[in-house]
C-alpha positions as CSV (number, residue, x, y, z in Angstrom):
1,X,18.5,-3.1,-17.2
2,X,14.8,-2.3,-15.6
3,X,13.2,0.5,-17.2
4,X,11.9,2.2,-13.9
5,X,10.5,5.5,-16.2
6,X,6.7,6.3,-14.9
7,X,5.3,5.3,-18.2
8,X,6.9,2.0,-17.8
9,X,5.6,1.7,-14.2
10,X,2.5,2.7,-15.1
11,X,1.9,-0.5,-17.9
12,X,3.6,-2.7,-15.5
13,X,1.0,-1.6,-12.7
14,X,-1.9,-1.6,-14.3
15,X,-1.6,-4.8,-16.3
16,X,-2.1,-6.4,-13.0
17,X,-5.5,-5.4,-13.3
18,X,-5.8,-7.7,-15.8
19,X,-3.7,-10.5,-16.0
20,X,-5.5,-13.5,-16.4
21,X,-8.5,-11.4,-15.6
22,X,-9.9,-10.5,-19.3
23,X,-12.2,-12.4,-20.5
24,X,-14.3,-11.0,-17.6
25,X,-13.4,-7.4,-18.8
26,X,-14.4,-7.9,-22.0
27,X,-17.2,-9.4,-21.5
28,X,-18.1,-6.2,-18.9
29,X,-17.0,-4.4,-21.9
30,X,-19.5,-6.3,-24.3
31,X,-22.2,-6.1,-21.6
32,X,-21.2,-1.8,-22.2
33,X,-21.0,-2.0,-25.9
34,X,-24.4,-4.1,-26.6
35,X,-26.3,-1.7,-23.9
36,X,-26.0,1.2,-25.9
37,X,-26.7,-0.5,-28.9
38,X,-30.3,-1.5,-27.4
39,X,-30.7,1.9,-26.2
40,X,-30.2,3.2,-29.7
41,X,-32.7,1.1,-31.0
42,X,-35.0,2.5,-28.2
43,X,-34.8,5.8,-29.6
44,X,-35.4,4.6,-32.7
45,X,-38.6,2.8,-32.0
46,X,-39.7,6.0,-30.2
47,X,-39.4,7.8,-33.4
48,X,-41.1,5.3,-35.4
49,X,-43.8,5.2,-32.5
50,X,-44.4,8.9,-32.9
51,X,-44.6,9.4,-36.4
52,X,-46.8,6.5,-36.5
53,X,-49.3,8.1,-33.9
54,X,-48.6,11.7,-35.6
55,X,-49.4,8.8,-39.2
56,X,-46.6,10.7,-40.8
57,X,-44.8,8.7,-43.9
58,X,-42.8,6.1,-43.7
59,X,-43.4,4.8,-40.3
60,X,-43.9,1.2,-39.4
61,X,-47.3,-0.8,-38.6
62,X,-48.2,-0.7,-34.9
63,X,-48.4,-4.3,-34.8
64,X,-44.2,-4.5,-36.0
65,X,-43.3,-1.9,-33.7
66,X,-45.3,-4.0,-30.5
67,X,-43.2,-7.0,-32.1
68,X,-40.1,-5.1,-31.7
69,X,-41.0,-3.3,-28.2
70,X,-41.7,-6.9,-27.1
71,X,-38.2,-8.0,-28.3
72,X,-35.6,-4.9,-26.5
73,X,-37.8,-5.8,-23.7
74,X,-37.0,-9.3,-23.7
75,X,-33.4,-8.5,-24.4
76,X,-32.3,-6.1,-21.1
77,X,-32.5,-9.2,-18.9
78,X,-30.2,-11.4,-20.5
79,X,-27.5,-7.7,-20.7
80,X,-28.0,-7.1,-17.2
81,X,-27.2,-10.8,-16.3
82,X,-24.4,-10.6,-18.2
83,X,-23.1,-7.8,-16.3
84,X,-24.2,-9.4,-13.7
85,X,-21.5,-12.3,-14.1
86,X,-18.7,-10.0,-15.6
87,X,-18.5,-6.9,-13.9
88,X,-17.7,-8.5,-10.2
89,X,-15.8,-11.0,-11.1
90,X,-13.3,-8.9,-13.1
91,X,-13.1,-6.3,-10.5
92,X,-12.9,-8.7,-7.6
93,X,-9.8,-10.4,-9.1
94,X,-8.2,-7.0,-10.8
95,X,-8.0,-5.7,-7.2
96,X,-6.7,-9.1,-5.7
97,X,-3.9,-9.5,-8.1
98,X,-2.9,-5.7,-7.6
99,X,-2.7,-5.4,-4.2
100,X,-1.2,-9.2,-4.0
101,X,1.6,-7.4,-6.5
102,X,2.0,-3.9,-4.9
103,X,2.8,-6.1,-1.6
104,X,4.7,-8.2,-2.9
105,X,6.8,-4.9,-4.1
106,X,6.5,-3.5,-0.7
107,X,7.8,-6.6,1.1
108,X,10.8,-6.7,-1.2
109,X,12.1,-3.9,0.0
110,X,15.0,-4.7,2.5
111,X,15.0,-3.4,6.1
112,X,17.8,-0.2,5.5
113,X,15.3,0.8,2.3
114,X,12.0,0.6,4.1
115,X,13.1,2.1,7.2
116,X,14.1,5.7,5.6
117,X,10.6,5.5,4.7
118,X,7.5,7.6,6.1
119,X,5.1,4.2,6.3
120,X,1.8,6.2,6.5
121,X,2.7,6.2,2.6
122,X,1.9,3.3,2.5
123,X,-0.9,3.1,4.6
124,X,-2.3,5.9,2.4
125,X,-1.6,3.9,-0.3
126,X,-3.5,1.1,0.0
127,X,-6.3,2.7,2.1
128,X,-7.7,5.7,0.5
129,X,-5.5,6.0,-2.6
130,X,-6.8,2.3,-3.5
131,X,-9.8,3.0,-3.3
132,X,-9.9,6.2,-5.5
133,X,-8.4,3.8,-7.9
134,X,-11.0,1.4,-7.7
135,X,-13.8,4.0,-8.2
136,X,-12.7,6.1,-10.6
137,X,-10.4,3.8,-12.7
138,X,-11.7,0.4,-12.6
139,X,-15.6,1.1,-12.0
140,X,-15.2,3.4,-14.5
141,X,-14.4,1.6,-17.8
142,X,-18.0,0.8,-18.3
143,X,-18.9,3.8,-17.8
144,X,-16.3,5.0,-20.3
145,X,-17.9,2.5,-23.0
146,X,-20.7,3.1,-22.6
147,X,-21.1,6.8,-23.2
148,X,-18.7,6.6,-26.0
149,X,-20.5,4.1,-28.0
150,X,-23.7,5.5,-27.1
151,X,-22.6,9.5,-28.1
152,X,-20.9,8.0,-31.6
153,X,-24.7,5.8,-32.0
154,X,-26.3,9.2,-31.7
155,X,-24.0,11.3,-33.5
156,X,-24.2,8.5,-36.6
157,X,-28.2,8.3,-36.1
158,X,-28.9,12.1,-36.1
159,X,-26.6,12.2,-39.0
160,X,-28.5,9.6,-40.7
161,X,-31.4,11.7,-40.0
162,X,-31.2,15.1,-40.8
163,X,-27.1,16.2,-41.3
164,X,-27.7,19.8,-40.7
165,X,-29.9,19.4,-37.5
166,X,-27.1,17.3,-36.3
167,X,-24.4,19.6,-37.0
168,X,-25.8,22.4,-35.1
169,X,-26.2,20.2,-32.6
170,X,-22.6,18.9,-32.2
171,X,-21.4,22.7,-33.0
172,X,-23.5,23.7,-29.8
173,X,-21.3,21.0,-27.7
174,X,-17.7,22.1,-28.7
175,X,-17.2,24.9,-26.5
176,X,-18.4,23.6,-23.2
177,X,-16.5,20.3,-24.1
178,X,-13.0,22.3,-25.2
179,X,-13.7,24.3,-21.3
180,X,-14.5,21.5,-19.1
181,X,-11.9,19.1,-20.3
182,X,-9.1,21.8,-19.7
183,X,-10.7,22.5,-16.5
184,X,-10.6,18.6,-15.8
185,X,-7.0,18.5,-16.3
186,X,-6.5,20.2,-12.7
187,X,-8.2,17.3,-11.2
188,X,-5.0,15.0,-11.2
189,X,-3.4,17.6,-9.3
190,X,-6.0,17.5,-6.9
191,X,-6.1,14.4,-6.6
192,X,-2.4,13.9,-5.5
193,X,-2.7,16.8,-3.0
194,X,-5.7,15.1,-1.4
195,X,-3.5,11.5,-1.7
196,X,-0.6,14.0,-0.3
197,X,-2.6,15.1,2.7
198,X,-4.5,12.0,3.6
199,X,-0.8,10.5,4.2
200,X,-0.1,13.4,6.1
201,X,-3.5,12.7,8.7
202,X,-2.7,8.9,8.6
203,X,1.2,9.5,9.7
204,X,-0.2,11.6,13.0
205,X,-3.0,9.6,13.9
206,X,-0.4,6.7,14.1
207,X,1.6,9.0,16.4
208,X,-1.1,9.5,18.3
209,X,-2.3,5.6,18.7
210,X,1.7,4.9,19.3
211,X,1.8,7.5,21.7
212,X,-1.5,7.0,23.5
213,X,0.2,6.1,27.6
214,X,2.3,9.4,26.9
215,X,-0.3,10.9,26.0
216,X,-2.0,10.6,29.1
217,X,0.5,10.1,31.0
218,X,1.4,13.5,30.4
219,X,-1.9,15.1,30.2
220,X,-1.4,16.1,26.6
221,X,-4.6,14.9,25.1
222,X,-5.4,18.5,24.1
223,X,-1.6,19.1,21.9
224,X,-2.7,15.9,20.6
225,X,-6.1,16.8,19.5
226,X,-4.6,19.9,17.6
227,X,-1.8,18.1,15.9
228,X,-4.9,15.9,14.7
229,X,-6.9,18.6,13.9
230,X,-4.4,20.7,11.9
231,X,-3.7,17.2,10.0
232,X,-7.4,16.7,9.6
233,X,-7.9,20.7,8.6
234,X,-4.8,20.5,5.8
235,X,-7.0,16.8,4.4
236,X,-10.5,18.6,4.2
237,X,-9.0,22.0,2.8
238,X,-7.6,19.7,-0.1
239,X,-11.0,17.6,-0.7
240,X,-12.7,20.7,-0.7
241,X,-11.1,22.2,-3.5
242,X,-11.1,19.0,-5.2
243,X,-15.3,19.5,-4.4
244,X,-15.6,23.2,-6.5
245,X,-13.5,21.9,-9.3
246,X,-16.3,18.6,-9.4
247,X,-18.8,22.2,-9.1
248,X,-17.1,23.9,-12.0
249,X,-17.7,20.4,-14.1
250,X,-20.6,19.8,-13.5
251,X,-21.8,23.7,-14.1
252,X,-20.0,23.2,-17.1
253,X,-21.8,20.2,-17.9
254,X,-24.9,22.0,-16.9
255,X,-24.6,24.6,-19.7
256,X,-23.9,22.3,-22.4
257,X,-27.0,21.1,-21.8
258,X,-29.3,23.5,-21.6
259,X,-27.6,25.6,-25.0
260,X,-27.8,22.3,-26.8
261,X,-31.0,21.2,-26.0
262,X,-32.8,24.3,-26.3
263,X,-30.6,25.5,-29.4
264,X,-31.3,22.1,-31.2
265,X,-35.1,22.1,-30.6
266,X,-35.2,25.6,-31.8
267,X,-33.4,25.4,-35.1
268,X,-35.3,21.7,-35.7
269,X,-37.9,23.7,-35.2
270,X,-36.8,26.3,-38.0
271,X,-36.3,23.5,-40.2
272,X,-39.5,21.7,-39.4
273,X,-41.1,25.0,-40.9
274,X,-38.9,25.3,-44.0
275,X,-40.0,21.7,-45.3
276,X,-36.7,20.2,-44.5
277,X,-38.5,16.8,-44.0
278,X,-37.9,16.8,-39.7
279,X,-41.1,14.8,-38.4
280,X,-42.4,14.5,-35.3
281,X,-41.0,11.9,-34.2
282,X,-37.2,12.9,-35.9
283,X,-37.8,15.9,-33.5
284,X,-39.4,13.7,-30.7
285,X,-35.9,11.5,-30.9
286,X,-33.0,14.6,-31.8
287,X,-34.9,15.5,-28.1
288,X,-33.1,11.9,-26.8
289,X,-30.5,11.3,-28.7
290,X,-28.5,15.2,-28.2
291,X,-29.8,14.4,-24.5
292,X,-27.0,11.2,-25.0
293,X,-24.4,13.7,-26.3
294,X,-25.0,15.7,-23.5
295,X,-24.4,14.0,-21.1
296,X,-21.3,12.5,-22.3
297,X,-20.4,16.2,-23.0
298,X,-21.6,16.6,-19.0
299,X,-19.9,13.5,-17.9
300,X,-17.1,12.3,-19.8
301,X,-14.8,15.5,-18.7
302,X,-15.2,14.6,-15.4
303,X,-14.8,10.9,-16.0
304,X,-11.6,11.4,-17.9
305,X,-10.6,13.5,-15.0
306,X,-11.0,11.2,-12.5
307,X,-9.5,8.4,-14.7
308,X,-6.3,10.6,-15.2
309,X,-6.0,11.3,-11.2
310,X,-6.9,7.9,-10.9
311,X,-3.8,6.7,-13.0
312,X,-1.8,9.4,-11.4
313,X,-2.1,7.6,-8.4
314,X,-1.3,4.4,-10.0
315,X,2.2,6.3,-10.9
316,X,2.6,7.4,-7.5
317,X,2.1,4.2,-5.7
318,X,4.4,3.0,-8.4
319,X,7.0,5.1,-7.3
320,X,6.8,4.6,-3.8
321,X,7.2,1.1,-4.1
322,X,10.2,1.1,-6.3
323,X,12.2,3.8,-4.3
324,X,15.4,2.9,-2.8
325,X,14.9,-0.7,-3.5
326,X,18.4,-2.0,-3.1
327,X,19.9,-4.6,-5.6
328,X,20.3,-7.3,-4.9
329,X,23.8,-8.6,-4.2
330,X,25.5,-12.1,-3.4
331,X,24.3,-15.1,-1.8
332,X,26.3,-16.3,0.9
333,X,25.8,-19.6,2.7
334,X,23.2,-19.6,5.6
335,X,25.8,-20.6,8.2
336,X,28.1,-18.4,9.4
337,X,31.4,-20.7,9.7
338,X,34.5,-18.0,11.2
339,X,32.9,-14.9,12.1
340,X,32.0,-11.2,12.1
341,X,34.5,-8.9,11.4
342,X,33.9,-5.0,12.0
343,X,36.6,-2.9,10.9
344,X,37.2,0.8,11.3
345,X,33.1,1.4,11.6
346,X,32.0,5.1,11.5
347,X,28.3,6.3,11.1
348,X,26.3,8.7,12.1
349,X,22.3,9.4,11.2
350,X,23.4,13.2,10.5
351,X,26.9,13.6,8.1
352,X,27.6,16.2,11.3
353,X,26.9,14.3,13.9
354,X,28.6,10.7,13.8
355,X,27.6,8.4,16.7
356,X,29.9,5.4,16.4
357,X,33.8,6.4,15.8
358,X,36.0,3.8,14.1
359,X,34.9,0.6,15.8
360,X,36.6,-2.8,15.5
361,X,35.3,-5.5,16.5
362,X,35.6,-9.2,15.8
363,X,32.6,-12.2,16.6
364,X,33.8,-15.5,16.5
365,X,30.6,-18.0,14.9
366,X,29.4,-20.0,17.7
367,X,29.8,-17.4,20.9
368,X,27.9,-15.2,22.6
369,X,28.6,-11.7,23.3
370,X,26.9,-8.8,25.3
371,X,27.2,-5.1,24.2
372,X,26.7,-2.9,27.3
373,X,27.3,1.0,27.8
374,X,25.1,3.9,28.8
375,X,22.5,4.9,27.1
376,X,23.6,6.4,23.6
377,X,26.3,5.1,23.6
378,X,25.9,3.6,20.2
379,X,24.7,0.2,21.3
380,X,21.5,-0.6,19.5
381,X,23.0,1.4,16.2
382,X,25.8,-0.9,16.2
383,X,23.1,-4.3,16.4
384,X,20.9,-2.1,13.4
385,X,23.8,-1.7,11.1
386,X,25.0,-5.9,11.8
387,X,21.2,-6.5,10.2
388,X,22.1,-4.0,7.6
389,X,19.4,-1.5,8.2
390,X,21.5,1.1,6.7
391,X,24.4,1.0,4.4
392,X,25.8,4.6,4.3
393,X,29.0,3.9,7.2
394,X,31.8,4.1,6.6
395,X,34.5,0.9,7.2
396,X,33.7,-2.8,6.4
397,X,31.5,-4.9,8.5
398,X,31.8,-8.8,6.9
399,X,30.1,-12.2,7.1
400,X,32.9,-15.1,7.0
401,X,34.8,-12.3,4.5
402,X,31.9,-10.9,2.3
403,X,30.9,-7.4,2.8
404,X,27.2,-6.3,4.0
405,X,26.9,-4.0,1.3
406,X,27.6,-6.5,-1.3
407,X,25.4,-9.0,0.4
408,X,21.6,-9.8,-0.9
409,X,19.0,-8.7,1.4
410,X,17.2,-12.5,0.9
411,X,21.0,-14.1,1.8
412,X,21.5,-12.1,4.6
413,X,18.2,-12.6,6.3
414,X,18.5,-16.8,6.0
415,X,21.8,-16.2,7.8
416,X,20.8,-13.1,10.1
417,X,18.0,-12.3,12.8
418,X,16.6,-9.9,14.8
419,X,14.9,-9.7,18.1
420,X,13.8,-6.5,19.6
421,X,12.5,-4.6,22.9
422,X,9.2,-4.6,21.0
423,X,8.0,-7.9,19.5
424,X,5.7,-8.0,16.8
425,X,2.4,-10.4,17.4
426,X,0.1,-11.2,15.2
427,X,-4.0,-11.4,16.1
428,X,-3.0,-15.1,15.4
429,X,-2.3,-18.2,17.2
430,X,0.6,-18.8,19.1
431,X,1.9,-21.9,16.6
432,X,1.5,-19.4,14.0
433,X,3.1,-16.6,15.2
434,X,5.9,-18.9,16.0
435,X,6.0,-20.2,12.1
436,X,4.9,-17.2,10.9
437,X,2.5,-19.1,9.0
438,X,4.9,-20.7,7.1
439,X,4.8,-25.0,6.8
440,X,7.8,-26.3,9.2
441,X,8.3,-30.5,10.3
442,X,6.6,-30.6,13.5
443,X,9.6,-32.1,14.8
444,X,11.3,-28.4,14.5
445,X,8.8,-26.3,16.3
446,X,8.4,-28.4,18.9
447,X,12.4,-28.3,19.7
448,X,12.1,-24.5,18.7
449,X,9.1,-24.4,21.4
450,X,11.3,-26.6,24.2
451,X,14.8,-24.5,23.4
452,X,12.6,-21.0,23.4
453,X,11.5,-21.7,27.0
454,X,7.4,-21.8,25.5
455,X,6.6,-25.5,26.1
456,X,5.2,-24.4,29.8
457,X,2.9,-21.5,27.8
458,X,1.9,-24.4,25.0
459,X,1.2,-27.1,27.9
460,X,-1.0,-24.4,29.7
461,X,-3.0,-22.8,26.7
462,X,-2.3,-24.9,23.9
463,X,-0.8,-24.3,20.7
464,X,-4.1,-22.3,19.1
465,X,-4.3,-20.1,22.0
466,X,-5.1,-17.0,19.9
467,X,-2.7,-14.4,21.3
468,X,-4.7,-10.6,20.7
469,X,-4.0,-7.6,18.9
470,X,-0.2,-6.1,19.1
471,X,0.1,-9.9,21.5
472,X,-2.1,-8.3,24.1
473,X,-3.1,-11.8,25.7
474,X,0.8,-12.5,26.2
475,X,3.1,-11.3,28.9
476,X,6.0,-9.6,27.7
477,X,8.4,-12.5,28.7
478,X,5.6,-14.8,26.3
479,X,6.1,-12.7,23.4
480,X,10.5,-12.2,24.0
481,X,10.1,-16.0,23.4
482,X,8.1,-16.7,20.3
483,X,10.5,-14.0,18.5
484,X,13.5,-16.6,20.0
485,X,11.1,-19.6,18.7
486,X,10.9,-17.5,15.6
487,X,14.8,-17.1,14.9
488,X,15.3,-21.2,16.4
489,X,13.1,-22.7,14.0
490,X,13.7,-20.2,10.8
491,X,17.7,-21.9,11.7
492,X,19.6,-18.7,12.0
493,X,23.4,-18.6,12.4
494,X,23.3,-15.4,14.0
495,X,20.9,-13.8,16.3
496,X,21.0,-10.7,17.2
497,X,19.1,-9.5,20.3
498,X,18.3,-5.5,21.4
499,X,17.6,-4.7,24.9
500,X,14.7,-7.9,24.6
501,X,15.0,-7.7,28.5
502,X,14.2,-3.9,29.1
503,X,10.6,-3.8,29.3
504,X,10.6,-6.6,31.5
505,X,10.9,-7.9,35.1
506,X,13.9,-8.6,36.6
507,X,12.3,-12.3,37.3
508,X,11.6,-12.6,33.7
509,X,14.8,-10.9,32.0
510,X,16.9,-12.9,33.9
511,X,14.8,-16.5,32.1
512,X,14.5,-14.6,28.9
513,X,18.8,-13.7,28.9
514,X,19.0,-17.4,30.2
515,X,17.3,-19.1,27.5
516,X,19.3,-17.1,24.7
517,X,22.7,-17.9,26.5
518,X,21.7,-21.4,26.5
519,X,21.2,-21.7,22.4
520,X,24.8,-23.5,21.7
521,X,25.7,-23.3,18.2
522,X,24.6,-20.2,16.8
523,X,26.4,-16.9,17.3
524,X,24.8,-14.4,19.3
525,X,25.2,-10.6,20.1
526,X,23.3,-9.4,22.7
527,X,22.6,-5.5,23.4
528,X,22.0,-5.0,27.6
529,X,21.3,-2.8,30.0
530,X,20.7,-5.1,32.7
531,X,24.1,-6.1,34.5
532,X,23.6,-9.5,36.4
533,X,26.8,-10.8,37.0
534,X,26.0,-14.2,37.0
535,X,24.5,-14.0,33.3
536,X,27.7,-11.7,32.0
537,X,29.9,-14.3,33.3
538,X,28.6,-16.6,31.0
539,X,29.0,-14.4,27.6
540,X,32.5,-15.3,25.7
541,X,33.1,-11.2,25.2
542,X,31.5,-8.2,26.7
543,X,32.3,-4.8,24.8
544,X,32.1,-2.1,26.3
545,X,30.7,1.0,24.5
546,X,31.2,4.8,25.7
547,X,30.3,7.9,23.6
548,X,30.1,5.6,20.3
549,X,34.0,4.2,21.0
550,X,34.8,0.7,22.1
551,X,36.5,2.0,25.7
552,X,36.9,-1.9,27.2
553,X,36.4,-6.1,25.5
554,X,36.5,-9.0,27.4
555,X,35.2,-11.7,29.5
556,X,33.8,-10.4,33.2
557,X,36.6,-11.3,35.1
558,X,38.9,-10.0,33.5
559,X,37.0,-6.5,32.8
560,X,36.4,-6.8,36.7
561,X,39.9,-7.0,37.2
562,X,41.2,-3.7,35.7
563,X,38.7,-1.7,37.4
564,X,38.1,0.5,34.4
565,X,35.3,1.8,32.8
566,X,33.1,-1.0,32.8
567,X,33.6,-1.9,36.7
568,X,32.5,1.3,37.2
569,X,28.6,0.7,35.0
570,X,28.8,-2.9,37.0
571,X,29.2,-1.2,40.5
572,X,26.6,1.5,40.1
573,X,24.0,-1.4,38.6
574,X,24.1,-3.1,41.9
């Protein structure tokens, strides 16, 4: 059984960072690691320079210390190149392979999980939250090295120098270290509240973009600009409070430096007078080498800090990503050989308020069928739950016998598709959007292109025509049929189709209704709101929907005949 506990997340998560990728990290990491090393032996040299100027005992020639200047000097290239080499590298491919796995999660999910979903989650996710990750987790670990080899060098060095001068000097860090690093722990929290609220901004400013004609249309541009602004208030309130704690580190930071600076020059001082044996140049380098503990006394708090909200992050993403996924049930064959059968079919999005009431309903494989009623009437809810967008109804609904709730998601999309009011285009060609960018015989999407009604629109403009953001160089008929091309050409048994006709011209929905009707072979449903009696006549079924019940079934003339409820919607459409 998965272990989905946060810690578990967490490794799995971050080991993405670094699958395959580690021989660049560590040689980042050894880049870190040799750095400080050579900066030790800088301070070294400068207390061997000084005590040799100051011609105190013990200290090197002039001539060995030139030697050895000459040398560390010759040695930062060849560091810096190796950084150079390492450092992009690994964190070009630690964020590939983590955002190619956190999609990969996020495209997983079936339709019912990721539609009960807020998506600016996600488009916090892997917008702001990402990057947060990528600057104070990733960019970070050198960092992290660094200072920590270089403090331990400079603890282990003063030591070797004078063991009570270092002492005091360590002693003089504890307390501001103990204080800043419990004062770091609250930047996780803030951290998530700013993730929190940046979510919150992105979900209205994708209202707003959605809703941009109604906007207008309406003369609401000033509502709008104060939803955005309270969104955009609630996001700046949080960064700001994330700001004073980074304050209240860095003061923090602050103080440790100035008491142990001044506090270890004084007592060296003290000891310099009491014949302790501090030089010059021991005092010259305690002046660099507490300045290193410093600032990993200054720094590391808030590095850890970030690292921790950084990781926090991580967990949340994590989360996100594995909630509600469904498990995955049986495979069924991709060809639906008797039928659909609804029976006794209740749902309803509020357990008060149930929009379809006990439905029964049976699709024979290989006909068509329309599903007309009045608006909320329960239509395009009944189409949703046949591509299993929810799974909380009550009754059966079955493919040649199995149950949708027992079906896998993968299964029941290689059987099962969808076309909608509003067609998703991608800023692509028109071949691709029709292949999705997937490798099909050319032989298919051409008779997927001829079937769809597209061969005039690929004879005009050519099959690389690029077709704009959101499809804005299509018509709306164009785009109703390169999702057909889509469904043709991915083979489906079923297609389902939801008021595909609604945004269009009468010219066009009657081609666009046409060109589905014409697809022999493959079962399709077909929510309508346009009545044209010449395209009903051609359906095998019509149901007839009224306040979520099934009030009428069957073929046009004879629903004509009894002059019920449906002869009624027919003679008002005309």
């Amino acid at each position: 059984m998965r272990d989905n506990s946060p810690s578990s997340l967490r490794k799995e998560y971050v080991s993405r960072f670094f699958k395959g990728n580690r021989p660049a990290y560590f040689m980042m990491l050894t880049s870190s690691v040799l750095f400080s090393g050579l900066n030790l032996a800088i301070a070294w040299l400068l207390q061997q320079l000084v005590d040799n100027v100051s011609k105190a005992r013990g200290a090197l020639p002039l001539y060995v210390l030139a030697l050895l200047t000459a040398g560390i000097i010759l040695l930062i290239l060849p560091l810096k190149a190796l950084a150079y080499f390492s450092q992009p590298r690994f964190m070009k491919k630690a964020l590939m392979q983590f955002k190619r796995f956190a999609f990969e999660k996020l495209t997983g999910k079936s339709i019912a999980c990721f539609q009960s979903e807020a998506t600016s989650t996600y488009i916090s996710a892997f917008s702001n939250d990402l990057t947060a990750i990528e600057t104070n987790y990733l960019e970070k670990q050198s960092a992290l090295v660094f200072n920590t080899v270089w403090a331990c060098g400079a603890v282990a060095l003063m030591l070797v120098y004078s063991p009570v001068l270092a002492i005091v000097a360590i002693g003089l860090c504890v307390m501001p270290l103990l204080a800043s690093s419990c004062t770091g722990r609250t930047m996780e929290k803030a951290e998530r509240e700013t993730s929190e609220r940046n979510a919150g901004f992105a979900a209205s400013l994708r209202d707003i973009l959605s809703g941009f004609s109604v906007i207008k249309s309406f003369r609401a541009e000033n509502a709008a600009i104060d939803q955005l602004e309270q969104s955009s208030l609630a996001v700046e309130e949080a960064k700001c409070r994330k700001r004073k704690l980074s304050v209240i580190l860095s003061a923090i930071g602050g103080i440790a430096e100035a008491s142990t600076q001044l506090g270890t020059l004084l007592v060296g001082a003290v000891l310099a007078q009491q014949g302790f044996g501090i030089t010059p140049g021991m005092l010259f380098v305690f002046i660099d080498l507490t300045g290193a503990v410093i600032t990993v006394v200054g720094q590391m708090p808030e590095l850890l800090a970030s690292r921790r909200a950084a990781l926090a992050l991580v967990d949340k993403m994590a989360l996100s990503l594995e909630l509600n996924v469904r498990d995955e049930g049986k495979n069924i064959p991709n060809c639906l050989e008797n039928g659909i059968a609804v029976h006794d079919l209740c749902f309803g999005y509020e357990p008060d308020n149930e929009i379809l009431h006990h439905i029964n309903i049976d699709f024979q494989a290989g006909k068509s069928y329309a599903i007309v009623g009045n608006s909320g009437s329960g239509k395009s809810t009944l189409l949703k739950l046949l591509m299993a967008s929810r799974h909380d109804y009550g009754g059966t609904i079955c493919f040649d016998g199995a149950e949708l709730r027992d079906i896998s998601s993968k299964s029941l999309y290689e059987l099962v598709s969808m076309v909608e009011q509003n067609v998703f285009v991608f800023d692509a060609s028109i071949r691709d959007n029709i292949t999705m960018f997937r490798d099909f015989p050319a032989g298919d999407v051409d008779r997927a292109i001829e079937l769809s009604g597209l061969s005039r629109l690929i004879n005009q403009r050519g099959g690389d025509y690029l077709c704009g953001e959101n499809g804005k160089n299509l018509s709306g008929g164009e785009k109703q049929r390169i999702s057909i091309a889509r469904s043709l050409l991915q083979k489906s048994s079923v297609l389902l189709a939801d008021e595909v006709t609604a945004a269009l011209d009468a010219e066009t929905a009657y081609q666009v209704t046409g060109d589905i009707l014409q697809l022999d072979g493959i079962t399709r449903i077909v929510v309508t709101h346009a009545l044209a009696g010449s395209l009903l006549k051609q359906y095998d079924g019509i149901i007839v929907l009224k306040d979520g019940h099934i009030v009428e079934s069957g073929m046009f003339d004879e629903l004509m005949d009894r002059k019920g409820y449906f002869y009624a919607l027919y003679t008002v459409a005309q």
